[in-house]
Biopython code that builds the backbone (N, CA, C, O; Angstrom):
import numpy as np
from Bio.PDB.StructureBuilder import StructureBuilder

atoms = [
    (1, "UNK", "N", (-30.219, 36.674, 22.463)),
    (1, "UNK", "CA", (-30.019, 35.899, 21.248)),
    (1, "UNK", "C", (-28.962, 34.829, 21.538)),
    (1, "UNK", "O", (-27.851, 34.990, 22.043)),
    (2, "UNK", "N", (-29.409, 33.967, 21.210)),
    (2, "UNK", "CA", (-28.290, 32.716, 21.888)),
    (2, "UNK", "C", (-26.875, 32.451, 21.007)),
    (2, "UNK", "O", (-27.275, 32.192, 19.872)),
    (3, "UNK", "N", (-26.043, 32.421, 21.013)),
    (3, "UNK", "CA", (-25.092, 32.002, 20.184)),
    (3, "UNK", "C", (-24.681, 30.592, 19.155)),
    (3, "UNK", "O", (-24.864, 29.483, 19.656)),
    (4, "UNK", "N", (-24.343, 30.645, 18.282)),
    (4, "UNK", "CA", (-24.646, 29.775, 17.354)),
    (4, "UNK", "C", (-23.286, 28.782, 18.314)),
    (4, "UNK", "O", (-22.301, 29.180, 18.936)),
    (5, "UNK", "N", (-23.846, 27.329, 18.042)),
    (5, "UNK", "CA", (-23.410, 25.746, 18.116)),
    (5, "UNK", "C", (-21.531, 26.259, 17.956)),
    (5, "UNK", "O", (-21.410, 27.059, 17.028)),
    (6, "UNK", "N", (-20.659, 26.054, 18.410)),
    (6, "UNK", "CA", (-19.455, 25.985, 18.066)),
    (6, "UNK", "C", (-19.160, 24.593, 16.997)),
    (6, "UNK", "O", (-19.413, 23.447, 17.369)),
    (7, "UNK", "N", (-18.560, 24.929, 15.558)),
    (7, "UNK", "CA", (-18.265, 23.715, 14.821)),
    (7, "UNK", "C", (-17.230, 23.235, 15.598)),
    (7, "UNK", "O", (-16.587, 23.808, 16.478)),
    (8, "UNK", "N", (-17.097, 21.394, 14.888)),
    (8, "UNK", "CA", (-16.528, 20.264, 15.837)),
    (8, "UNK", "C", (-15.345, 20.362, 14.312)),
    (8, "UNK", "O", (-15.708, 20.183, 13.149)),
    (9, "UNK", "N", (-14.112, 20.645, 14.708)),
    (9, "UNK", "CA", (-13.189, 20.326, 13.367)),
    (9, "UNK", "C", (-13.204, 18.959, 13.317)),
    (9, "UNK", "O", (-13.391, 18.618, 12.149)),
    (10, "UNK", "N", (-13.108, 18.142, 13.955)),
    (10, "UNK", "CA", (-13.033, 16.726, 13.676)),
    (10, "UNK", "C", (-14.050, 16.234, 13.247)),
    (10, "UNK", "O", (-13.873, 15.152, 12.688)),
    (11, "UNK", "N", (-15.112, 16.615, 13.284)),
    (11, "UNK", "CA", (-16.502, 16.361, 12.578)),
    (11, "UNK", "C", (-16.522, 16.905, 10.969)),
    (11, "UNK", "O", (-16.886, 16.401, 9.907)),
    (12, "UNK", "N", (-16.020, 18.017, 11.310)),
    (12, "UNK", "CA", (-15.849, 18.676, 9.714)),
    (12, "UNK", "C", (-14.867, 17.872, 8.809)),
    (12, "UNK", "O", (-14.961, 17.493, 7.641)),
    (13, "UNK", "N", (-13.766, 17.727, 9.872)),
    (13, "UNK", "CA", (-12.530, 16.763, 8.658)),
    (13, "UNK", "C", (-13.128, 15.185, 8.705)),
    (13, "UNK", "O", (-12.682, 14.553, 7.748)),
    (14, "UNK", "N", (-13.784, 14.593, 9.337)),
    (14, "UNK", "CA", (-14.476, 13.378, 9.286)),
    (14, "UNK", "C", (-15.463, 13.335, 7.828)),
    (14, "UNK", "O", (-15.406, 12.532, 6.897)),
    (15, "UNK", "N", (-16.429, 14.592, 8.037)),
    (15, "UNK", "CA", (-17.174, 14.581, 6.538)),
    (15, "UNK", "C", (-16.581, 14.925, 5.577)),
    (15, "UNK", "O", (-17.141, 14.441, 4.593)),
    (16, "UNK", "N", (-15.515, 15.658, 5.234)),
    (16, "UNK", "CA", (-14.605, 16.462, 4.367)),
    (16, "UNK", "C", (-13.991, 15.012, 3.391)),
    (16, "UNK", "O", (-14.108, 14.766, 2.191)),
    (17, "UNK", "N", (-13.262, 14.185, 4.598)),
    (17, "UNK", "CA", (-12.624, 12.997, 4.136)),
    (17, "UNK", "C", (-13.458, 11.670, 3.891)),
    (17, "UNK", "O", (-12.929, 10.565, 3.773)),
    (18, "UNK", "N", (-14.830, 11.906, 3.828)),
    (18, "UNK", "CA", (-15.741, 11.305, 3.644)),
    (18, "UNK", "C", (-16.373, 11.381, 2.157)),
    (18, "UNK", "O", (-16.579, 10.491, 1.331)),
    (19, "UNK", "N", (-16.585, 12.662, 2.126)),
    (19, "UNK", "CA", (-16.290, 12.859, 0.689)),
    (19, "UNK", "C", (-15.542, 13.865, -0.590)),
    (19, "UNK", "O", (-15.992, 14.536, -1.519)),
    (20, "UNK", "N", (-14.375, 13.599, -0.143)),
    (20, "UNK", "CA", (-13.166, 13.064, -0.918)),
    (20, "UNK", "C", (-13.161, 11.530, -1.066)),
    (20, "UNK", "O", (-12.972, 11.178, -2.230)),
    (21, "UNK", "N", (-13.324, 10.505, -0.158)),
    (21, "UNK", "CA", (-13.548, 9.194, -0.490)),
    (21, "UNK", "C", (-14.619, 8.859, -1.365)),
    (21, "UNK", "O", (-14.549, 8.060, -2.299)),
    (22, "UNK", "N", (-15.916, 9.713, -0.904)),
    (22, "UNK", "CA", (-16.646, 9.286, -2.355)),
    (22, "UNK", "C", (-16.462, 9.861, -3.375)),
    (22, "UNK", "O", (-17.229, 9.355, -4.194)),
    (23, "UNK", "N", (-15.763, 10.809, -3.930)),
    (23, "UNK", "CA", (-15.784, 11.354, -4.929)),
    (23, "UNK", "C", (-14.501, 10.653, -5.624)),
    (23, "UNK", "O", (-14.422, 10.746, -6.849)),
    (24, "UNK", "N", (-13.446, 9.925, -4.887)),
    (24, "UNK", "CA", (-11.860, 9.542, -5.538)),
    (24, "UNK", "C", (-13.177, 8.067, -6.337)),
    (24, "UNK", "O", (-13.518, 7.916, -7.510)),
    (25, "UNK", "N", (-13.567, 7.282, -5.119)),
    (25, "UNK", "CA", (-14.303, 6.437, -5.830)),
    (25, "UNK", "C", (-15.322, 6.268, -7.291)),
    (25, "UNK", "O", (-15.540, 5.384, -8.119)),
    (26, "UNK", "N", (-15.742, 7.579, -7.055)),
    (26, "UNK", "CA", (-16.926, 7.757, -8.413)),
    (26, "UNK", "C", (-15.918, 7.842, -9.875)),
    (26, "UNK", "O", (-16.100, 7.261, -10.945)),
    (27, "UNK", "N", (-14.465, 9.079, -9.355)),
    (27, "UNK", "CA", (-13.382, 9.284, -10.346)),
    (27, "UNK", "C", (-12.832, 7.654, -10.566)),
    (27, "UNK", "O", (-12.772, 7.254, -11.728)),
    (28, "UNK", "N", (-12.459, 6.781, -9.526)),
    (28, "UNK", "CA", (-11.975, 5.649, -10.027)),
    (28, "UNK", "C", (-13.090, 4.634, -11.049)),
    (28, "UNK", "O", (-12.554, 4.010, -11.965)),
    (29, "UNK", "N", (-14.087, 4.546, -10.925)),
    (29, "UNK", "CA", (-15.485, 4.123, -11.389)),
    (29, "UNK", "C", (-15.588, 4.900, -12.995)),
    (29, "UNK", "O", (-16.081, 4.283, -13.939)),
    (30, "UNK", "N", (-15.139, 6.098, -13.121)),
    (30, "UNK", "CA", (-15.438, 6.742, -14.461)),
    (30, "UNK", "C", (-14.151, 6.530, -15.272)),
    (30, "UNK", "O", (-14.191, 6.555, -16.502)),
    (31, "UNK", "N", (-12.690, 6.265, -14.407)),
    (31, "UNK", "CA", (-11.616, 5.905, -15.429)),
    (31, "UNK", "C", (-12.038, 4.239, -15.292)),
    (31, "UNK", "O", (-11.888, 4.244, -16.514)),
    (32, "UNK", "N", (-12.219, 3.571, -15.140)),
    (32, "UNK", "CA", (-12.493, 2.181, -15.744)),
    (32, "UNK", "C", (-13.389, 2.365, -16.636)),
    (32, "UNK", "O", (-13.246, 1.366, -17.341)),
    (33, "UNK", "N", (-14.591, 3.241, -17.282)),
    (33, "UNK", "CA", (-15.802, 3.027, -18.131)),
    (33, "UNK", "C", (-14.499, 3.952, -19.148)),
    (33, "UNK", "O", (-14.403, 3.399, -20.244)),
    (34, "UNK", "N", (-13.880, 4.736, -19.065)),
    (34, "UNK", "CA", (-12.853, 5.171, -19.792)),
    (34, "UNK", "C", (-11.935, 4.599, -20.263)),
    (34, "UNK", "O", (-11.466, 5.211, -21.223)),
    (35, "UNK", "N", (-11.266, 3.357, -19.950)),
    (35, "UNK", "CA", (-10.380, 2.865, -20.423)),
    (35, "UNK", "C", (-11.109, 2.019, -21.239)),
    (35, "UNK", "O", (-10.494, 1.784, -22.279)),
    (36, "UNK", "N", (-12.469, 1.327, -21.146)),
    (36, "UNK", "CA", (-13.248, 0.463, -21.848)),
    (36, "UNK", "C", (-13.283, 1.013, -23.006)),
    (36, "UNK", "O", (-12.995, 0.432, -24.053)),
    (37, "UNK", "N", (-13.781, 2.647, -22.865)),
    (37, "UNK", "CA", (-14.136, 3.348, -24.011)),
    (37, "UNK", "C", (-13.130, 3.810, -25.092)),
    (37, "UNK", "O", (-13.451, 4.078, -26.250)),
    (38, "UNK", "N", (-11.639, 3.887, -24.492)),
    (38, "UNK", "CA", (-10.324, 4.018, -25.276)),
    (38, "UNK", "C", (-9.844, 2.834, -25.657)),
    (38, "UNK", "O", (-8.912, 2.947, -26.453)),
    (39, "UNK", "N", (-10.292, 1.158, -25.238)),
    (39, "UNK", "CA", (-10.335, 0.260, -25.594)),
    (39, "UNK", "C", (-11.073, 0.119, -27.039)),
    (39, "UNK", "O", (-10.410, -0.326, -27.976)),
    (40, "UNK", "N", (-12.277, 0.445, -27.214)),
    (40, "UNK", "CA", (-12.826, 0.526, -27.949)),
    (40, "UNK", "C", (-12.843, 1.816, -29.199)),
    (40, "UNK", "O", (-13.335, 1.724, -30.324)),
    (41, "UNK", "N", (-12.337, 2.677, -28.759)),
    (41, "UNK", "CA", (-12.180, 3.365, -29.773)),
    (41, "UNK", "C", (-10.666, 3.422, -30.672)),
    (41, "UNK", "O", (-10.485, 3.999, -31.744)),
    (42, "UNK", "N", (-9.557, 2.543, -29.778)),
    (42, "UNK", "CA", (-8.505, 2.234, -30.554)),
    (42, "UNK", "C", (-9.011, 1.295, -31.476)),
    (42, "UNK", "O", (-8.813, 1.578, -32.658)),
    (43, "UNK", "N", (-9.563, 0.336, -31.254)),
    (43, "UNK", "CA", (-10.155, -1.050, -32.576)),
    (43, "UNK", "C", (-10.681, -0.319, -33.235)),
    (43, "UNK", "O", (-10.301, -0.456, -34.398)),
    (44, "UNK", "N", (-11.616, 0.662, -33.081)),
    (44, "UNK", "CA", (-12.551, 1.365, -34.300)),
    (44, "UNK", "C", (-11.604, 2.264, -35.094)),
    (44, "UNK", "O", (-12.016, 2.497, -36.231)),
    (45, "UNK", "N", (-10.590, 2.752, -34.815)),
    (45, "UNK", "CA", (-9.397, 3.490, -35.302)),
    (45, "UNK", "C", (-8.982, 2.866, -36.002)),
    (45, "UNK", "O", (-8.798, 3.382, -37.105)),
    (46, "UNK", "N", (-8.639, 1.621, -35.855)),
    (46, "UNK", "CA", (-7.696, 0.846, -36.474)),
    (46, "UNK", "C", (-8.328, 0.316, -38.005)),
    (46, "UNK", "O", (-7.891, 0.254, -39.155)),
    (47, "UNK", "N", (-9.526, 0.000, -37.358)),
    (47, "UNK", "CA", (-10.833, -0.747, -38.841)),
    (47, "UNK", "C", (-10.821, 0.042, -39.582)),
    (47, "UNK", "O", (-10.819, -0.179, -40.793)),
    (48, "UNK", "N", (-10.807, 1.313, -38.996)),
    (48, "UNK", "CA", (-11.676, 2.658, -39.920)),
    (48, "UNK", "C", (-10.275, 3.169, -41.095)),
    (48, "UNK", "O", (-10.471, 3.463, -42.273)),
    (49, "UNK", "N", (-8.905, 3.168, -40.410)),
    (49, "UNK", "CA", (-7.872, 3.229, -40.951)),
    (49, "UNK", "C", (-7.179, 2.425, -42.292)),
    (49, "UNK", "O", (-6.490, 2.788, -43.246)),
    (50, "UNK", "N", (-7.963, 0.653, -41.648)),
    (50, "UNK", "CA", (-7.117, 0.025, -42.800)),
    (50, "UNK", "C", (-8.461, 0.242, -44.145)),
    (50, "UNK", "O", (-8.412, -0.307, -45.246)),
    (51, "UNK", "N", (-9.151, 0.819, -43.848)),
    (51, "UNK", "CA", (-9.987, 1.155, -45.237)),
    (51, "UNK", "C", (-9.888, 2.555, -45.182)),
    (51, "UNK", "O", (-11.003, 3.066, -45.286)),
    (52, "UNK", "N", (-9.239, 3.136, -45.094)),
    (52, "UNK", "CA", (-8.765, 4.916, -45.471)),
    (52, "UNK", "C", (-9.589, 5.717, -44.656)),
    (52, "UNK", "O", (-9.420, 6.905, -44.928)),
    (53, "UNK", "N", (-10.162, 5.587, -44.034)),
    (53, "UNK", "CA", (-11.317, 6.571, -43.144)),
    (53, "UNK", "C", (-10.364, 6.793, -41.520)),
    (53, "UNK", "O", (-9.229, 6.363, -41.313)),
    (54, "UNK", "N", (-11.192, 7.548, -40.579)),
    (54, "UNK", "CA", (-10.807, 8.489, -39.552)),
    (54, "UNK", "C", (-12.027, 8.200, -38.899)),
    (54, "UNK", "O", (-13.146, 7.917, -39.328)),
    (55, "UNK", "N", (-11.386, 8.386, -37.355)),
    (55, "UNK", "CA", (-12.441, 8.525, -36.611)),
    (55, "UNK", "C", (-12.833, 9.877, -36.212)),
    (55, "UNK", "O", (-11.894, 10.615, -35.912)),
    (56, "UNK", "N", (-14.434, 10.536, -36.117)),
    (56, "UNK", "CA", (-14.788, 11.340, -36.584)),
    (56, "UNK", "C", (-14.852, 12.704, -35.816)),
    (56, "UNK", "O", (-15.638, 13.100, -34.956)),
    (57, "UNK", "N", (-13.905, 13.218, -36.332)),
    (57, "UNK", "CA", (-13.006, 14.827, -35.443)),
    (57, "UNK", "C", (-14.162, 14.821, -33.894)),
    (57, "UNK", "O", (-13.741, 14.416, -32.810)),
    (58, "UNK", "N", (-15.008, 15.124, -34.005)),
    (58, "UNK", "CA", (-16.180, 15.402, -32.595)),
    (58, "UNK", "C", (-15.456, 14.188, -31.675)),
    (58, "UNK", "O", (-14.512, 14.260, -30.888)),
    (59, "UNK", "N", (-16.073, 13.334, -31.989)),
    (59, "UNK", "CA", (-15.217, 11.510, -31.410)),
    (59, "UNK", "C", (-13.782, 12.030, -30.857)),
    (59, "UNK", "O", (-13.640, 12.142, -29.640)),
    (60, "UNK", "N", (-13.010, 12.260, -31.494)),
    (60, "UNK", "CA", (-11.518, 12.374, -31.221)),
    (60, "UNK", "C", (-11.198, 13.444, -29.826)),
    (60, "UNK", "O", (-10.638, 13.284, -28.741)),
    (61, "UNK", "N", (-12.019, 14.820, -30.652)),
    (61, "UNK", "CA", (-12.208, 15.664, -29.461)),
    (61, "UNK", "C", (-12.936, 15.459, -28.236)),
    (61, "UNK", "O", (-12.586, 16.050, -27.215)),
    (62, "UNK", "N", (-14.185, 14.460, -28.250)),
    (62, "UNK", "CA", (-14.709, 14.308, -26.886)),
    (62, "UNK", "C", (-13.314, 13.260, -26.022)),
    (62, "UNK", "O", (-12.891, 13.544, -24.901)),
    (63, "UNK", "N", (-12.763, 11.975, -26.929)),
    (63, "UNK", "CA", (-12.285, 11.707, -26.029)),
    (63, "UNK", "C", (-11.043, 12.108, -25.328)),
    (63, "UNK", "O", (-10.779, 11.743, -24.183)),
    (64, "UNK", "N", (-10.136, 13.027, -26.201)),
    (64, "UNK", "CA", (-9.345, 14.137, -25.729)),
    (64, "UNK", "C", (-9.866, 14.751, -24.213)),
    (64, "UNK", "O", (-9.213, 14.841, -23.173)),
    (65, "UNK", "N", (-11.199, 15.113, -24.464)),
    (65, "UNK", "CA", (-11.753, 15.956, -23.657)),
    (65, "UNK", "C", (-11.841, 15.372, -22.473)),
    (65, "UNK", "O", (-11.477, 15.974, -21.463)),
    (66, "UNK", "N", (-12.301, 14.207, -22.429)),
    (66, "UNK", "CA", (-12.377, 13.051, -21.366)),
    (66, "UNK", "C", (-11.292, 12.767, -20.558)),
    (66, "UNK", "O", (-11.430, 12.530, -19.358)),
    (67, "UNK", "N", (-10.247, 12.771, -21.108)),
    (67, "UNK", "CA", (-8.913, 11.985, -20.708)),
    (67, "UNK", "C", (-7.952, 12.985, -20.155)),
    (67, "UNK", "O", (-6.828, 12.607, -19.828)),
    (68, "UNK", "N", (-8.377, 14.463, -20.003)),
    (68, "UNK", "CA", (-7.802, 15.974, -19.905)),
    (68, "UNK", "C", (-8.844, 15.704, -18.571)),
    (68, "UNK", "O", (-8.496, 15.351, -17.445)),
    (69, "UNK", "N", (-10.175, 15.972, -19.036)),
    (69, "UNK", "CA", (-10.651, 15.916, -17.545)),
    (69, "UNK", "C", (-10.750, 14.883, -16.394)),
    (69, "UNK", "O", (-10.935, 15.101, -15.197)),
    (70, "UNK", "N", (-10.567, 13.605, -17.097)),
    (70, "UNK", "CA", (-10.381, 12.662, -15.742)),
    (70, "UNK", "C", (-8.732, 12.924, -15.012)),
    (70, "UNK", "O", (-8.447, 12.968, -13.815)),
    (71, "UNK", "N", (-7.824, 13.068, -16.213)),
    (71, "UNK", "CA", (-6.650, 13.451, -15.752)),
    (71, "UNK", "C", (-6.725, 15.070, -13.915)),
    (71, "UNK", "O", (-6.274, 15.038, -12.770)),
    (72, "UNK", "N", (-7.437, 16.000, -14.621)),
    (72, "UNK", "CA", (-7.664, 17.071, -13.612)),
    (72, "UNK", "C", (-8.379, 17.075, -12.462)),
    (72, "UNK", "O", (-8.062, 17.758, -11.488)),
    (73, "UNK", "N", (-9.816, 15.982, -12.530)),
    (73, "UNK", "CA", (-10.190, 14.838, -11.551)),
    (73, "UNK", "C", (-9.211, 14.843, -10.631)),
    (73, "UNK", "O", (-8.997, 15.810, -9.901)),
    (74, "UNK", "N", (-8.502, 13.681, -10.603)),
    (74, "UNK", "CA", (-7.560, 12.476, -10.346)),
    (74, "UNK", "C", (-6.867, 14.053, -9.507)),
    (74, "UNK", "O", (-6.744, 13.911, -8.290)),
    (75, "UNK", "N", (-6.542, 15.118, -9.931)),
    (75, "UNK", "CA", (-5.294, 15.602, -9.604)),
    (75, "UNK", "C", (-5.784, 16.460, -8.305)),
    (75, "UNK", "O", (-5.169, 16.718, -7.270)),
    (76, "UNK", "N", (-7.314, 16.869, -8.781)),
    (76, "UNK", "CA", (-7.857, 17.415, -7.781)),
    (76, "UNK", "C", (-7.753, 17.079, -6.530)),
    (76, "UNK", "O", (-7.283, 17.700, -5.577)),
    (77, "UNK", "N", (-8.485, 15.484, -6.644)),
    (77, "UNK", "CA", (-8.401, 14.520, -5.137)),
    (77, "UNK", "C", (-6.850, 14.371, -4.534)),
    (77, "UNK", "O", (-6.523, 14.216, -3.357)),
    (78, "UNK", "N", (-6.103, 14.455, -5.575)),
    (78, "UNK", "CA", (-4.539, 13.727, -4.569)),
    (78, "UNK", "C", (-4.403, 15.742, -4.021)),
    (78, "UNK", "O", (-3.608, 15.992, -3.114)),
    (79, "UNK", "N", (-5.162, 16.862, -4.618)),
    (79, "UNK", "CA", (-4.624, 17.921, -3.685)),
    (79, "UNK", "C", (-5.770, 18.385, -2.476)),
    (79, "UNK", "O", (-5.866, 19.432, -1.835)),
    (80, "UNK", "N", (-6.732, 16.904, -2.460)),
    (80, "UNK", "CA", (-7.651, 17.423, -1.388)),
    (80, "UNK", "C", (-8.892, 18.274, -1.899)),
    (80, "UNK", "O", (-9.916, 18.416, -1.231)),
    (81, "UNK", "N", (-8.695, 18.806, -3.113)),
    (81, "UNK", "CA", (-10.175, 20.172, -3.519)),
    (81, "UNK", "C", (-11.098, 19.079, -4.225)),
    (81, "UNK", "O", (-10.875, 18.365, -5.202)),
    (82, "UNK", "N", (-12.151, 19.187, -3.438)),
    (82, "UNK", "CA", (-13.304, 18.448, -3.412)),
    (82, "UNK", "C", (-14.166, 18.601, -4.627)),
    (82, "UNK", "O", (-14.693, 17.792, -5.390)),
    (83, "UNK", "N", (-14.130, 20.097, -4.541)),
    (83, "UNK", "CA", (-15.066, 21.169, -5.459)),
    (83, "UNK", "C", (-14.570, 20.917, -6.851)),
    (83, "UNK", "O", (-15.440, 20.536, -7.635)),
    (84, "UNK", "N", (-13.318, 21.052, -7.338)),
    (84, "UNK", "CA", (-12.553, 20.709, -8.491)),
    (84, "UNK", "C", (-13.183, 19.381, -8.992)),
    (84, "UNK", "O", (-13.916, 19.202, -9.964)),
    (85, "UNK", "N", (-12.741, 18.559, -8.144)),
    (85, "UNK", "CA", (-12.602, 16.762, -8.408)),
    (85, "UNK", "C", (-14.127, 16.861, -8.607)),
    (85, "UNK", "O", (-14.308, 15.896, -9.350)),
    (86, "UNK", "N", (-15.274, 17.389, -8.423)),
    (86, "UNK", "CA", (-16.451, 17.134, -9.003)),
    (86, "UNK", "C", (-16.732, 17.553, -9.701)),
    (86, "UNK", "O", (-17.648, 17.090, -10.382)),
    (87, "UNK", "N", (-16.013, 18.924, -10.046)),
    (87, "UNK", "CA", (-16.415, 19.636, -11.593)),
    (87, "UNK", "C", (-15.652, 18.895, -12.639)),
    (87, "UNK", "O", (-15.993, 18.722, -13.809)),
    (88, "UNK", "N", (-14.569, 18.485, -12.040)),
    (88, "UNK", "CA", (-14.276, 17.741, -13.524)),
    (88, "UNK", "C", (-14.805, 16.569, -13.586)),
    (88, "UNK", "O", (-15.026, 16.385, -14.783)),
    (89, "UNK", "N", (-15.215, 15.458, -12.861)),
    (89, "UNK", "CA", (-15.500, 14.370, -12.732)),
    (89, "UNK", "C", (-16.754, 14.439, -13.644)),
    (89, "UNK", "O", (-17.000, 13.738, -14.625)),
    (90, "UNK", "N", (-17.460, 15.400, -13.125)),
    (90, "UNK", "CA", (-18.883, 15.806, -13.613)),
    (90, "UNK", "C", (-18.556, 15.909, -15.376)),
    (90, "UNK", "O", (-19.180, 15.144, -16.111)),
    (91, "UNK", "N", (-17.688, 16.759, -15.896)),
    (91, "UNK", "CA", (-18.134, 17.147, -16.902)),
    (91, "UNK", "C", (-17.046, 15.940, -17.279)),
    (91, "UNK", "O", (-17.380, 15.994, -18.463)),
    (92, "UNK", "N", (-16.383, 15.260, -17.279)),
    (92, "UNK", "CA", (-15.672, 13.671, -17.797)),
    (92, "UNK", "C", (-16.977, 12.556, -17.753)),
    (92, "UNK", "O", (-17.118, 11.823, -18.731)),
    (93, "UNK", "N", (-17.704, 12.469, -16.869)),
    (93, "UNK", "CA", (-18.853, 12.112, -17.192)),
    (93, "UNK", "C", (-19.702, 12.376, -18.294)),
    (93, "UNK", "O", (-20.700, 11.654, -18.318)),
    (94, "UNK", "N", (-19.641, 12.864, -18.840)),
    (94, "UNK", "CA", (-20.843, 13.595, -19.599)),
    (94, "UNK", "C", (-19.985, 13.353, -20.789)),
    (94, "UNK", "O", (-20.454, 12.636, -21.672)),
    (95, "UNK", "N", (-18.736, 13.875, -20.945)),
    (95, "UNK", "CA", (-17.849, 12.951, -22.138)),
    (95, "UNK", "C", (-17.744, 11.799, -22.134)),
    (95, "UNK", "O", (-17.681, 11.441, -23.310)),
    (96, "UNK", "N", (-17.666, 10.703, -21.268)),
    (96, "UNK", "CA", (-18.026, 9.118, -21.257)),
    (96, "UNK", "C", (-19.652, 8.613, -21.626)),
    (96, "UNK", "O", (-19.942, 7.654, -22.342)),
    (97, "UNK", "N", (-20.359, 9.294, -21.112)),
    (97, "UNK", "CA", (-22.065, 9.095, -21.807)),
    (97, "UNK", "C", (-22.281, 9.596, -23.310)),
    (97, "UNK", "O", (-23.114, 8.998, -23.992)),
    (98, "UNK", "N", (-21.516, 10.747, -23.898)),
    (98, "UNK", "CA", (-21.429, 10.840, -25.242)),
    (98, "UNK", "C", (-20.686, 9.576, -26.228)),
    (98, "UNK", "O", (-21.097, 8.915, -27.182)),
    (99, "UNK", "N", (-19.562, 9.615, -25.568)),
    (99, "UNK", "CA", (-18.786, 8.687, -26.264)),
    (99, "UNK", "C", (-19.238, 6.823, -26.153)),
    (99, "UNK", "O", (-18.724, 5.915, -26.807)),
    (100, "UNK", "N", (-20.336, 6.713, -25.111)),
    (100, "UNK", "CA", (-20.598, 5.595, -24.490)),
    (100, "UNK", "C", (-21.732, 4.991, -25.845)),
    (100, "UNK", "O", (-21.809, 3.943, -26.487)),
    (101, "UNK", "N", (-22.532, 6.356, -25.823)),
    (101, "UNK", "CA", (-23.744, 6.614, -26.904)),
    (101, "UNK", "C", (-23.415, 6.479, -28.285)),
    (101, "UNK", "O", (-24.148, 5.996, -29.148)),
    (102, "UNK", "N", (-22.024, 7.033, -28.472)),
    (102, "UNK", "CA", (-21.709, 7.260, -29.926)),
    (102, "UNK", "C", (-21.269, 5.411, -30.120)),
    (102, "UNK", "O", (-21.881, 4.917, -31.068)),
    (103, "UNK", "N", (-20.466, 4.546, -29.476)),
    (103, "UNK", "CA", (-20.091, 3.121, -29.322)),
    (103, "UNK", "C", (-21.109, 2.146, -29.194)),
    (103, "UNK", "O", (-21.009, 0.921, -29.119)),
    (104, "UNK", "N", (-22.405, 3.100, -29.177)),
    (104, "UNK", "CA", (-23.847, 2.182, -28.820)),
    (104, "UNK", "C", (-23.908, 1.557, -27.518)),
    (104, "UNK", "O", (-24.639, 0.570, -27.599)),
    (105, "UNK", "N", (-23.413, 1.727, -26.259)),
    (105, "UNK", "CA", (-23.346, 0.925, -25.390)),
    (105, "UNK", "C", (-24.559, 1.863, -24.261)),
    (105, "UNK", "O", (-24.847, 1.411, -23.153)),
]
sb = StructureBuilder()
sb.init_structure("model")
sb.init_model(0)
sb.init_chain("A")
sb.init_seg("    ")
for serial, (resi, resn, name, xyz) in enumerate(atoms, 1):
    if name == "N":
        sb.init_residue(resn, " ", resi, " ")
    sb.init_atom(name, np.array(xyz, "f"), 0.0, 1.0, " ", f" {name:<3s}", serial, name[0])
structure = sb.get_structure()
């Protein structure tokens, strides 16, 4: 039975840091559609306010939710865990396509 290939660490940390680079990128790519979207939901705050209304608790909480997980993103990549930085990226995504939807965009 032949013995399995010896792994190349420098091959491994070559792809490793390969993507961590794509994944810091996709996280930098989802806080810019995020700041657009906290751009926009401060003006709608503000409209909705000077005529007595609120923006609408779900709204408030997704973008809470967003700004917690791009924050844990972000924190993932500067500690290297790959796995993290895509689970949150992933589900901060999915709060930017709600909130993207709810802004009509």
């Amino acid at each position: 039975m032949p013995l399995p290939p010896q792994q190349n660490p420098q091959a491994n940390s070559a792809a490793l840091n390969a993507e961590l680079d794509a994944a810091e990128h996709e996280i930098d790519q989802l806080t810019s559609r995020a700041e657009g979207i906290n751009s926009s939901l401060e003006n709608l705050q503000r409209q909705q306010a000077s005529m007595g209304l609120g923006l609408r608790g779900d709204m408030a909480s997704k973008q809470a939710s967003m700004k917690n997980n791009l924050a844990k993103a972000q924190d993932a990549i500067q500690h290297n865990d790959l796995d993290r930085a895509k689970r949150y990226s992933k589900l901060a995504e999915n709060d930017i396509e709600a909130l993207e939807k709810f802004l009509g965009r």
